[in-house]
C-alpha positions as CSV (number, residue, x, y, z in Angstrom):
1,X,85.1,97.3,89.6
2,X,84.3,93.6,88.3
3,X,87.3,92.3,86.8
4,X,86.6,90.5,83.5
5,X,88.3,86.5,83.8
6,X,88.0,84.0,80.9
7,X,88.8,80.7,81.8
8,X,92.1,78.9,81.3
9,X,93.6,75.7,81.5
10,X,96.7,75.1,82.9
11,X,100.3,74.4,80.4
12,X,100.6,71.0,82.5
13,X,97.0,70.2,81.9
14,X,98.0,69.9,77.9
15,X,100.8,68.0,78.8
16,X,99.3,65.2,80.6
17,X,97.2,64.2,78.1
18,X,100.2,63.6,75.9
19,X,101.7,61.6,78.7
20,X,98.5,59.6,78.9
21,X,97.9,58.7,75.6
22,X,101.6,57.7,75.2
23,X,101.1,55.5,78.2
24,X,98.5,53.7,76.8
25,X,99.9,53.2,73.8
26,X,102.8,51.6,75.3
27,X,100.3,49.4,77.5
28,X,98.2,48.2,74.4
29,X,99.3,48.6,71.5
30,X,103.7,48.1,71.6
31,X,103.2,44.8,73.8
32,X,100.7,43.8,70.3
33,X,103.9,44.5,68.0
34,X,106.6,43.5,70.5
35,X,104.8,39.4,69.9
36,X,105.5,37.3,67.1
37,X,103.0,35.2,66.0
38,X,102.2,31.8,67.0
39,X,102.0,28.8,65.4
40,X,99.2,26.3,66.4
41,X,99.8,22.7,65.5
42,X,98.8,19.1,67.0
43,X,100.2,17.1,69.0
44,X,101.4,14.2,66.7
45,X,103.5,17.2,64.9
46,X,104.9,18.1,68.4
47,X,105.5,14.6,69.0
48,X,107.6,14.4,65.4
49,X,109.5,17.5,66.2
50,X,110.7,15.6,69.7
51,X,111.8,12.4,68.4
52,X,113.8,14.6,65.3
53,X,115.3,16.6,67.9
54,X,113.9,19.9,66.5
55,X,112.6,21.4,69.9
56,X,114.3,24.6,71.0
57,X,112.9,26.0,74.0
58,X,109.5,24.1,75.9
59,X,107.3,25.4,78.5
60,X,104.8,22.8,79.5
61,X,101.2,24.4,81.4
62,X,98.0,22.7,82.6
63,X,96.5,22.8,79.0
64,X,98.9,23.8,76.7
65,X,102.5,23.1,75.7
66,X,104.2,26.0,74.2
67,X,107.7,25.7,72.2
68,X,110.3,26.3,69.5
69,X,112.2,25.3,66.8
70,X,115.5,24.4,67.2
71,X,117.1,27.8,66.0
72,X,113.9,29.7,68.1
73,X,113.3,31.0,64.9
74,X,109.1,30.3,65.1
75,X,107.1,29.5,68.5
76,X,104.6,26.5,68.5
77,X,101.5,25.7,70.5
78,X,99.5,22.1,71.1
79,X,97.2,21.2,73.4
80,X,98.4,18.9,76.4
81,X,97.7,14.7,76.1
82,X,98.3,12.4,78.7
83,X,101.7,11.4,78.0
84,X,103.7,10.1,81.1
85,X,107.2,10.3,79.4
86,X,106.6,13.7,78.0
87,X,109.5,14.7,80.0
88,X,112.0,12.0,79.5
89,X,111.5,12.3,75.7
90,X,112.3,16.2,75.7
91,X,115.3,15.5,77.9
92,X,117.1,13.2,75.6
93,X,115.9,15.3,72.7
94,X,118.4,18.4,74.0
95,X,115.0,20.5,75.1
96,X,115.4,23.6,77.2
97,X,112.5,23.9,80.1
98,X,111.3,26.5,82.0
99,X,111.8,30.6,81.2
100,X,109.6,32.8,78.5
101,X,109.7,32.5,75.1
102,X,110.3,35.6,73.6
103,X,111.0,36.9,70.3
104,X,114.2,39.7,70.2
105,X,112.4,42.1,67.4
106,X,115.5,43.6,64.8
107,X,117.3,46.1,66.2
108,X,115.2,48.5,63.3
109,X,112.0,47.9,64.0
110,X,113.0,48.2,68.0
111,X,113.7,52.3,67.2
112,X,111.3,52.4,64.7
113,X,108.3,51.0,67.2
114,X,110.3,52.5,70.2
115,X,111.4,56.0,69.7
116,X,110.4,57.1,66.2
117,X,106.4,56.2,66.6
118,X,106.2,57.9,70.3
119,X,107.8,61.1,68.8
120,X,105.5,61.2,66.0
121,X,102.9,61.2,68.1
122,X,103.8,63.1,70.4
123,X,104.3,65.9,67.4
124,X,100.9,65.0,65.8
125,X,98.6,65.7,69.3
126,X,101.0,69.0,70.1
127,X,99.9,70.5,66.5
128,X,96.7,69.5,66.9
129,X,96.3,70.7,70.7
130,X,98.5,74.4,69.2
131,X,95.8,74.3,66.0
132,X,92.9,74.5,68.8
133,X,94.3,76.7,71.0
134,X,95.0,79.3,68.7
135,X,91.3,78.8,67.0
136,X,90.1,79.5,70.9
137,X,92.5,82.6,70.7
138,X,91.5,84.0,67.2
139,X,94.3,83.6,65.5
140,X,98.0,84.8,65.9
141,X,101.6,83.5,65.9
142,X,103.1,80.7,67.0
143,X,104.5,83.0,70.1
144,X,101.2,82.2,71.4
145,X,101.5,78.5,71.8
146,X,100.2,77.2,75.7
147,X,99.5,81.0,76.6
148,X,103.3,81.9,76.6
149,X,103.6,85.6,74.5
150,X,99.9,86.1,75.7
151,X,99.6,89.2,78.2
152,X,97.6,88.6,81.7
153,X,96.1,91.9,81.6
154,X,92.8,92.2,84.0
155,X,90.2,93.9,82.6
156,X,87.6,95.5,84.4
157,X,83.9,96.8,83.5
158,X,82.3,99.1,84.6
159,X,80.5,98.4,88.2
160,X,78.2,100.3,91.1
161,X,80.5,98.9,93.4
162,X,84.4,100.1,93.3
163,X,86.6,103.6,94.0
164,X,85.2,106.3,92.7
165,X,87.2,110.1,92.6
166,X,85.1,110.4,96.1
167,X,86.5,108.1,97.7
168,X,90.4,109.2,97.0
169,X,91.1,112.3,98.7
170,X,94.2,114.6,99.6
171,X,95.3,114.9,96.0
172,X,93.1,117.4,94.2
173,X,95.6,117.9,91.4
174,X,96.2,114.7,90.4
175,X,92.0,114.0,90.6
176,X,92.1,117.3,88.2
177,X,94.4,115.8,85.4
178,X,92.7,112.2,85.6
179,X,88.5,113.7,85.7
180,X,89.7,115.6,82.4
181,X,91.0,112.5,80.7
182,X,87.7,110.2,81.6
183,X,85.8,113.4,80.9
184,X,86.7,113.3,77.3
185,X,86.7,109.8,77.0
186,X,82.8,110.8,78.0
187,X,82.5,113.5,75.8
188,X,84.8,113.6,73.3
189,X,83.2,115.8,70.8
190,X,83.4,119.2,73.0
191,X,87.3,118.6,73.1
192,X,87.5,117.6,69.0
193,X,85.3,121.1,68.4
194,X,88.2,123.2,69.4
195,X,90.7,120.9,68.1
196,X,92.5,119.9,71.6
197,X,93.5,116.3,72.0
198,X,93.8,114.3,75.0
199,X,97.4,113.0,76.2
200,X,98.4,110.1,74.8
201,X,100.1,109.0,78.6
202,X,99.9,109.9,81.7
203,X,102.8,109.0,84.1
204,X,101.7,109.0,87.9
205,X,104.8,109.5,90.0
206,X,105.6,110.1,93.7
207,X,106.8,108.6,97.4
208,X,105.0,104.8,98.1
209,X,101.9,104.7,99.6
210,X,100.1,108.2,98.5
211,X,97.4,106.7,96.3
212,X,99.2,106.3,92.6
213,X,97.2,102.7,91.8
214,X,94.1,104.0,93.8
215,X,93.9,106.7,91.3
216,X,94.3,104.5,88.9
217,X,91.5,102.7,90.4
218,X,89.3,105.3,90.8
219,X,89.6,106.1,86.9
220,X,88.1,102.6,86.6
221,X,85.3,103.6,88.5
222,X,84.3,106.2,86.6
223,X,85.2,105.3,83.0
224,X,82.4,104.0,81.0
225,X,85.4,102.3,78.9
226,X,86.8,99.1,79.3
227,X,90.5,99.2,81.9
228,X,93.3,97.1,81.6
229,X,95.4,96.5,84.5
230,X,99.0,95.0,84.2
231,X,102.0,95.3,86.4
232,X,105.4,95.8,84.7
233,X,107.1,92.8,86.3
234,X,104.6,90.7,84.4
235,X,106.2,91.7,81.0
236,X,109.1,90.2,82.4
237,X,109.7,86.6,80.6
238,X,112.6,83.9,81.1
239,X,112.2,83.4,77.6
240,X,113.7,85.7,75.3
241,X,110.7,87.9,73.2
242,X,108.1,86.7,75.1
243,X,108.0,90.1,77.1
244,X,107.8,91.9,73.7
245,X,104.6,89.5,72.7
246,X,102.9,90.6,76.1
247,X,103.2,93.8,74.7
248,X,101.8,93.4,71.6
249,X,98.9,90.8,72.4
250,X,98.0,93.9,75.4
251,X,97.9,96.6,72.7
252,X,96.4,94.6,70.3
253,X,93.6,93.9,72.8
254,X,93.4,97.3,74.0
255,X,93.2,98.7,70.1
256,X,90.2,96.1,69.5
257,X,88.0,97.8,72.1
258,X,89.1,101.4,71.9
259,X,88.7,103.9,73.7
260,X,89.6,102.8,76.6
261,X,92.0,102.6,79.1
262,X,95.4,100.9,79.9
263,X,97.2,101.2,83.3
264,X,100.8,99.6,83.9
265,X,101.8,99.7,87.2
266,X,105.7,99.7,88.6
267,X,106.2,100.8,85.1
268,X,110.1,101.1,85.9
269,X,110.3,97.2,86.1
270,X,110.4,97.3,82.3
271,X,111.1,101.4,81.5
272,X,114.7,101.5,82.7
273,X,117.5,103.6,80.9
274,X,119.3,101.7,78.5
275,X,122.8,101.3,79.4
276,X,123.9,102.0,75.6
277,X,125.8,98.7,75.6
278,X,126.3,96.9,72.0
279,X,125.6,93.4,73.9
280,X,122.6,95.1,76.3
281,X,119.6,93.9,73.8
282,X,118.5,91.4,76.2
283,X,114.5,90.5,77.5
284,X,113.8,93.9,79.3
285,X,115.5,95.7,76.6
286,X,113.4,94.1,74.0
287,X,109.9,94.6,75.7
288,X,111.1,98.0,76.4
289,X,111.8,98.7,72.5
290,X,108.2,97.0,71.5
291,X,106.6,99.7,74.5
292,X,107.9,102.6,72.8
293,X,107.0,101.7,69.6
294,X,103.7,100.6,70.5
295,X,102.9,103.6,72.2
296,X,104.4,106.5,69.2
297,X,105.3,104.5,66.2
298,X,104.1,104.3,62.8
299,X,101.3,103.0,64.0
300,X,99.0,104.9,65.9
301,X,96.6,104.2,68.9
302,X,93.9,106.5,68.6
303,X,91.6,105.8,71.9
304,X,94.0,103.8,74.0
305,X,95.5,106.2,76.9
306,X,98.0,104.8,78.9
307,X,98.3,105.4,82.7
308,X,101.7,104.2,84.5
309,X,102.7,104.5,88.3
310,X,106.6,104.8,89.0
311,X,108.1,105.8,92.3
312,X,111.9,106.1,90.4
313,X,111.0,108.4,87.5
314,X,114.3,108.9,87.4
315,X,114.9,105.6,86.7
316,X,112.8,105.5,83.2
317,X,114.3,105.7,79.9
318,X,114.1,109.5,78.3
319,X,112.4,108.0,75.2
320,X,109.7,106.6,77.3
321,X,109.4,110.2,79.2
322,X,108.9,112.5,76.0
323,X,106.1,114.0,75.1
324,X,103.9,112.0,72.5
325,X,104.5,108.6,75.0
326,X,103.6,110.4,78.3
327,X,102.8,114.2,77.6
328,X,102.0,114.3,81.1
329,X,103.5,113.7,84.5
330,X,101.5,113.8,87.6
331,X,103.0,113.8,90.8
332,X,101.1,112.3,93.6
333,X,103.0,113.9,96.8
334,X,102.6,113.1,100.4
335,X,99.6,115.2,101.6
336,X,99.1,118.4,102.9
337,X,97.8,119.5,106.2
338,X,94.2,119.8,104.7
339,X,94.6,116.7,102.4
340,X,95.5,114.5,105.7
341,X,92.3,116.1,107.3
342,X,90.5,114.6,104.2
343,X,91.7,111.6,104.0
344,X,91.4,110.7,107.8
345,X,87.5,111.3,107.2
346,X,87.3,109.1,104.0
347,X,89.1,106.2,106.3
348,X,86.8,107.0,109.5
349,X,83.6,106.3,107.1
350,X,84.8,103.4,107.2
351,X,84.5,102.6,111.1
352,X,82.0,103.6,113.4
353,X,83.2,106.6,115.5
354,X,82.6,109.5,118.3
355,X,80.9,112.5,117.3
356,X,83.4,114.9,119.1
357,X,86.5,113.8,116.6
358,X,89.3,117.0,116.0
359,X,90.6,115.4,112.4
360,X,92.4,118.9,112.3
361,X,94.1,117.7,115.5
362,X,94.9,114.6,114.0
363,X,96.2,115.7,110.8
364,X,98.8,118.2,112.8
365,X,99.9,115.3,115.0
366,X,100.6,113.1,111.7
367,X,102.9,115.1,109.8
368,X,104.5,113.7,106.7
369,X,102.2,110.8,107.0
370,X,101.0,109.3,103.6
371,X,97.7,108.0,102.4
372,X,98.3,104.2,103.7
373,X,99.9,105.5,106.8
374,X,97.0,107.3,107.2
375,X,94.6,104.5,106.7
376,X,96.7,102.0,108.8
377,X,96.2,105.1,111.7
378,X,92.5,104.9,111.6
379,X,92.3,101.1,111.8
380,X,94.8,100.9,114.4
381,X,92.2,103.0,116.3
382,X,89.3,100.7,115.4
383,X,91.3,98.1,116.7
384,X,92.1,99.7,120.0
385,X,88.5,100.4,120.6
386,X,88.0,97.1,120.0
387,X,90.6,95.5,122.5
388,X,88.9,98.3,125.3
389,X,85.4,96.5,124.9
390,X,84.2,99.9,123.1
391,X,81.7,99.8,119.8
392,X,83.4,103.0,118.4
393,X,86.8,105.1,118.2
394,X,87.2,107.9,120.3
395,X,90.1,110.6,119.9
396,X,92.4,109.1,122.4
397,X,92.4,106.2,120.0
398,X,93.5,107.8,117.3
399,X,96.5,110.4,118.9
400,X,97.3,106.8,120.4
401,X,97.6,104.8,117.2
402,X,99.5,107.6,115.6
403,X,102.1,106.8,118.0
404,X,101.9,103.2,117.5
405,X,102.6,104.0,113.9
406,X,105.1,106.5,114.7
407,X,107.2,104.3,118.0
408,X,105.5,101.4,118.1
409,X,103.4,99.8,121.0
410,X,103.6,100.4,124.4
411,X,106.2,97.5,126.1
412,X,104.4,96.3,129.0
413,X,107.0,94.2,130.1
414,X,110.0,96.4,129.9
415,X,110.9,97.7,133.5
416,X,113.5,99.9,133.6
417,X,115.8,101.0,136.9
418,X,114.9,103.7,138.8
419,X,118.3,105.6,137.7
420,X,117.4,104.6,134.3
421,X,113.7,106.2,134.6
422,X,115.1,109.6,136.0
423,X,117.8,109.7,133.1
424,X,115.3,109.1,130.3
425,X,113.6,111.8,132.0
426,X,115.3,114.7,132.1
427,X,116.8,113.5,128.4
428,X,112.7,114.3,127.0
429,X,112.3,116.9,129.3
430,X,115.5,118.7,127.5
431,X,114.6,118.5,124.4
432,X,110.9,119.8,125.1
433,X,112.5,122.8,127.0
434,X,115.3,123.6,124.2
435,X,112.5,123.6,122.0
436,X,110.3,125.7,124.1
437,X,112.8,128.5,125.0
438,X,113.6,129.0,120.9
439,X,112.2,130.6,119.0
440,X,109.7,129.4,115.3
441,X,110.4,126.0,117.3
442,X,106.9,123.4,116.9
443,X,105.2,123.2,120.3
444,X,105.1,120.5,122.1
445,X,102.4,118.0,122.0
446,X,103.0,115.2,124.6
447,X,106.3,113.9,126.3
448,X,106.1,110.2,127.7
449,X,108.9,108.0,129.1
450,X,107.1,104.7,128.4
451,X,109.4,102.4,126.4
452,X,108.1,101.6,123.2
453,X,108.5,98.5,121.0
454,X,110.6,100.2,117.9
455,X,113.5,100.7,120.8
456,X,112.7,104.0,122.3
457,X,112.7,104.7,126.1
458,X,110.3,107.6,125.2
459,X,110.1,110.3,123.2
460,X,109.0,113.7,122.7
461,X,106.5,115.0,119.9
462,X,105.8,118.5,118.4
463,X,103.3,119.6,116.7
464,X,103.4,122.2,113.9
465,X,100.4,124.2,113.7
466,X,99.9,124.7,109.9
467,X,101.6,123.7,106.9
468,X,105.3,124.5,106.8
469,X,106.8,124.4,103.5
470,X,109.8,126.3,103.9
471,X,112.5,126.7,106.5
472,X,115.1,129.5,107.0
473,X,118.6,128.4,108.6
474,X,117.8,130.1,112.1
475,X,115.0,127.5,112.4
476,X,117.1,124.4,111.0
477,X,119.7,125.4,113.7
478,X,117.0,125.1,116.3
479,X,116.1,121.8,115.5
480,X,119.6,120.7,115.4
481,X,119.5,122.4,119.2
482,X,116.9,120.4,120.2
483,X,117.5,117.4,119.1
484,X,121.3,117.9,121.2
485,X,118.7,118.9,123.9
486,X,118.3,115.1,125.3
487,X,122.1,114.3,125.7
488,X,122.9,118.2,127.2
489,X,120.9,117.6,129.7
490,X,122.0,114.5,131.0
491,X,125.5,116.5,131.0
492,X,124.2,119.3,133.0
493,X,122.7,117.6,135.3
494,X,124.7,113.8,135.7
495,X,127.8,114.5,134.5
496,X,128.0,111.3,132.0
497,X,126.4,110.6,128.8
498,X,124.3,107.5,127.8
499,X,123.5,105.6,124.3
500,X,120.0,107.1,124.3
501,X,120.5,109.7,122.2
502,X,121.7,108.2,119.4
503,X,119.4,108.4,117.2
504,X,119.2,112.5,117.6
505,X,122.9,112.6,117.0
506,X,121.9,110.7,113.4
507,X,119.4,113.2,113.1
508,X,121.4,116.4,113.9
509,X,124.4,115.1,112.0
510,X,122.1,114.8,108.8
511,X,120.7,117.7,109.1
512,X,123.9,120.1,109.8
513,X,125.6,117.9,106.4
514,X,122.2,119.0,104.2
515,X,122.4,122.5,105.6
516,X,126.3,122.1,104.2
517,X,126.3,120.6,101.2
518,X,122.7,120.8,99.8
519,X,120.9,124.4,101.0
520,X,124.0,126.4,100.3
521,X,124.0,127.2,103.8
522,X,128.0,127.0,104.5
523,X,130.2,129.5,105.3
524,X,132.7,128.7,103.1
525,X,131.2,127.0,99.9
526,X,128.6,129.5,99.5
527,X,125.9,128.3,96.9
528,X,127.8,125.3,96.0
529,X,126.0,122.1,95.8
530,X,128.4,119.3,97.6
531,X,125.8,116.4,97.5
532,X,123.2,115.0,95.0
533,X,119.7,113.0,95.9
534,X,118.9,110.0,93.9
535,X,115.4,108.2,94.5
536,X,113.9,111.2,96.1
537,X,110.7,109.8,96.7
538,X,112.6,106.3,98.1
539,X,114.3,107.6,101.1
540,X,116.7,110.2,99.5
541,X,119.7,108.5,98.5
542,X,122.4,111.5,98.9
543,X,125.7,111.2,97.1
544,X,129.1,113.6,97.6
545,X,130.2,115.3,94.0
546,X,133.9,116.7,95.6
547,X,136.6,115.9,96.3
548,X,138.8,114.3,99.4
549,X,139.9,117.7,100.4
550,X,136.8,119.0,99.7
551,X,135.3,116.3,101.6
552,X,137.7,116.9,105.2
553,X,136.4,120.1,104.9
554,X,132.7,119.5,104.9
555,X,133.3,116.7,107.7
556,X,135.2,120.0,110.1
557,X,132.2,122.5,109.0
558,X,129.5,119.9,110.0
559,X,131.2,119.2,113.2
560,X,131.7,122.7,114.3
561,X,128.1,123.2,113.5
562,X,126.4,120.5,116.0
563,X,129.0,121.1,118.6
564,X,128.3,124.9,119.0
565,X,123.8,123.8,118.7
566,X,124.9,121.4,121.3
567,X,126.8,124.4,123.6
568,X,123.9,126.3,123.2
569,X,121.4,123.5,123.9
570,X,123.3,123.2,127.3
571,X,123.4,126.9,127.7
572,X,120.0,127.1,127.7
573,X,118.9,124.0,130.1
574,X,122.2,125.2,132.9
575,X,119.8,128.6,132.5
576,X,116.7,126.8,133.5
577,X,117.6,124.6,135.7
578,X,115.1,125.0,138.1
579,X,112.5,124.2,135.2
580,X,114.6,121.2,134.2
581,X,114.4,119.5,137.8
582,X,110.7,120.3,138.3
583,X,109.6,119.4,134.8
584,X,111.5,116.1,135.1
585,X,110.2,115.6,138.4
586,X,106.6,115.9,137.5
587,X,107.4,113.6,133.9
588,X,109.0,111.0,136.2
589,X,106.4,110.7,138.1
590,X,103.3,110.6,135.8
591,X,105.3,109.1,133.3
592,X,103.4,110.5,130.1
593,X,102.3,114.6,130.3
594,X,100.6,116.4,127.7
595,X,101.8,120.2,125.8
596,X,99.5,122.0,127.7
597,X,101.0,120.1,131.4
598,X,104.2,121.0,129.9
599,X,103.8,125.1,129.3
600,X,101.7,125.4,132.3
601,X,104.1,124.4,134.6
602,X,107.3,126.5,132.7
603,X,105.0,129.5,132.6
604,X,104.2,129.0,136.6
């Protein structure tokens, strides 16, 4: 898309020109009214004034003798003569020689010429400068004085070059919703014949980094209606109704060249709830106010649909959320299995690859991955084909930069002991043989003890094989197992424990508590919720709703939970033993093994 840019000059660019011209003025023209004016007169007259003892003040040059009267009321000016006691006379006349004669001015003409001209001025080229600007604008309040109250939305035409609905991937539904709205924006009379209308808003939400302004984008590519683009921290003004005058100018733009198209994204910058305080109406508050009444009040906006991208929906104010503002919300979730497949192929068109590429491979190994993690794999692999002299990405390159993504690169300078090296051993080599020996447990895909640079000494990745959606409380009880895998092992088979597994017992701990308090999976709160989630698609913020009691409680049921996973994660590795010492032998030695290495030698 070709973004539309009309030229502007710069606030301080206005302001300089005032500064100059008051500049010059007080070069020129106050110096002209600051001077009195002199009195020219010969030199028998000057000779007179001497002898009567009238001079003032005398200042004697090469050519010309300058003075005053006695009370330096007037200044006088005579040519010089060749008079050799000039001086003496002047002396015994009382004469002052010597320093600048120089009229005080009244202390009312000093403000008047000083402070009150400058100002009015000043006022005069500021209305004059405002009176063109707005002409240049077309009109409009004074709001709209030096661009301030003026919204910076981008507008884009249409172009053969930009995202199209091909190029986004991995979110079919969301492509669905948007193709119907530019669809009737196309075509709008097959929609009017059976009396449907299109939504007046459309609210994209979900996690960062799944595509929310690329759709957006992609609407721009195939609209044949002019797009505005604003973020919502752009509304945002130091100045009090300023924000509210963004809004207005943007819809008043947008109305002009109906239909068309207006996208605000972070929406929530300016959308939040109101906090129902009777001192709240501040900025936001007021920009807020002018969105909502912009968008369903008495006036309508017939052709301008509204697109906004929020990753805290929960955030936004209900009156901003209710049908007739945004009829419809669109979630954008992290891709599926087949969606990652699809988007790793959009990516790789970008870069010159092998033939012999398994994207199905790839797309199990990066589970939960987003769109831009996705993207950020495939030119991670572009770039490792690049630092191994190679013109193209092979598969190794991408399983490789999905770790890099995942744990970071490898640390070629980190040497670890040899005691060290046969502990972080058989810590991987538990967890991938808990895993193994359970049951609906992911295989495993590769075990390495190469240190990495987010901090790990290795790690150990499974695989699922499909999309897994659901998962029953045998199988969340497994993973708990296995992630206790690492530091049973190091039990069974040392005798001591190290701080490597610390971040599986943050991991097991979180898991047990949801189990507990949000999948109603406790024995003795039944289906009870303990916990709520704020920001879900920021992390998950969880919060308790109990009490202290209630709380103690939780804290004993979560504990009893990983302690008897990690009794059974030891169970199982003191029962395989024999597996554990060869498997950590082998992994010790080669250092990285892959799933298939793994199940070949346990099913020896």
């Amino acid at each position: 898309m070709n973004e539309v840019k009309s030229p502007k000059k710069p606030l301080i660019y206005y302001y300089f020109i005032v500064l100059l011209v008051l500049m010059i003025i007080n070069l020129t023209v106050m110096p002209w009214f600051n001077s009195r004016q002199v009195v020219e007169v010969d030199y028998g007259t000057f000779m007179t004034m001497t002898e009567n003892h009238e001079i003032g003040q005398v200042l004697v040059d090469a050519n010309k003798i300058t003075f005053t009267n006695k009370e330096n009321t007037q200044i006088f000016k005579t040519g010089r003569m060749d008079d050799p006691g000039l001086i003496e006379r002047l002396h015994a006349a009382g004469a002052q020689f010597g320093g600048e004669i120089v009229e005080e001015m009244p202390l009312f003409l000093s403000i008047l010429l000083n402070w009150v001209l400058p100002m009015v001025i000043f006022v005069v080229i500021g209305q004059l400068l405002a009176r063109q600007m707005m002409k240049k604008a077309g009109g409009g309040n004074n709001s709209m004085m030096f661009g301030m109250g003026k919204s910076n939305a981008k507008v884009y035409v249409k172009s053969a070059e930009g995202i199209k609905f091909s190029d986004v991937a991995g979110e079919d539904e969301a492509k669905e919703n948007l193709t119907e709205i530019v669809d009737y924006l196309h075509n709008p009379g097959k929609y009017k014949e059976v009396g449907a209308s299109m939504p007046k808003g459309v609210l994209l939400v979900g996690p960062p980094g799944t595509g929310k302004t690329m759709l957006a984008k992609a609407v721009a590519g195939e609209a044949n209606v002019p797009f505005f683009s604003m973020s919502g921290s752009e509304f945002v003004e130091m100045f009090v109704g300023m924000g509210a005058s963004k809004v207005r100018d943007l819809f008043k733009q947008a109305k002009e060249k109906a239909p068309c198209i207006v996208f605000i994204d972070e929406i929530d910058a300016i959308g939040k709830k109101r906090d129902g305080q009777l001192s709240s109406n501040d900025e936001r508050e007021q920009t807020l106010n002018q969105l909502l009444t912009e968008m369903d009040g008495f006036e309508g906006n017939t052709g301008v649909i509204i697109l906004a991208a929020t990753n805290r929906p929960e955030s936004l104010d209900p009156a901003l959320t209710r049908p007739g503002r945004f009829d419809r919300r669109v979630p954008v979730e992290l891709p599926d299995l087949k969606g990652r497949e699809e988007i790793l192929k959009v990516h790789a068109r970008k870069i010159k690859t092998e033939g012999n590429i398994d994207y199905a491979q790839i797309a199990r190994m990066a589970s939960g991955a987003s769109g831009a993690e996705l993207a950020n794999i495939v030119n991670e692999a572009a770039l490792r084909a690049v630092r191994s002299g190679r013109n193209a990405a092979t598969q190794a390159d991408l399983e490789e930069s999905i770790e890099v993504v995942i744990a970071g690169y490898q640390k070629k300078n980190a040497i670890l002991t040899d005691q060290e090296k046969r502990i972080v051993a058989y810590h991987e080599i538990g967890h991938a043989l808990v895993a193994a020996k359970q049951t609906n447990s992911a295989p495993v895909q590769k075990i390495t003890i190469v240190p990495r640079t987010s901090g790990a000494l290795g790690y150990t990745m499974q695989v699922e094989e499909g999309n897994h959606y659901l998962m029953d409380k045998k199988e969340i009880e497994n993973k708990i197992a296995t992630f206790c895998g690492g530091r049973a092992a190091e039990e069974v088979v040392f005798g001591s424990i190290t701080t490597g597994a610390s971040n599986d017992i943050e991991q097991a701990t979180k898991l047990a508590r949801a189990m507990i308090t949000r999948y109603g999976m406790s024995r003795d709160f039944d289906m009870v919720a303990m916990e709520t989630v704020t920001n879900q698609y920021l992390g998950g913020d969880a919060t308790l709703a109990c009490s202290a009691e209630t709380q103690a409680r939780i804290d004993h049921e979560v504990v009893e939970t990983v302690k008897a996973q990690h009794e059974k994660a030891a169970s199982i590795l003191m029962e395989n033993r024999a597996k554990l010492d060869e498997l950590a032998q082998y992994l010790y030695e080669k250092e990285t093994i892959t799933g298939e290495e793994f199940m070949h030698i346990l099913n020896k």
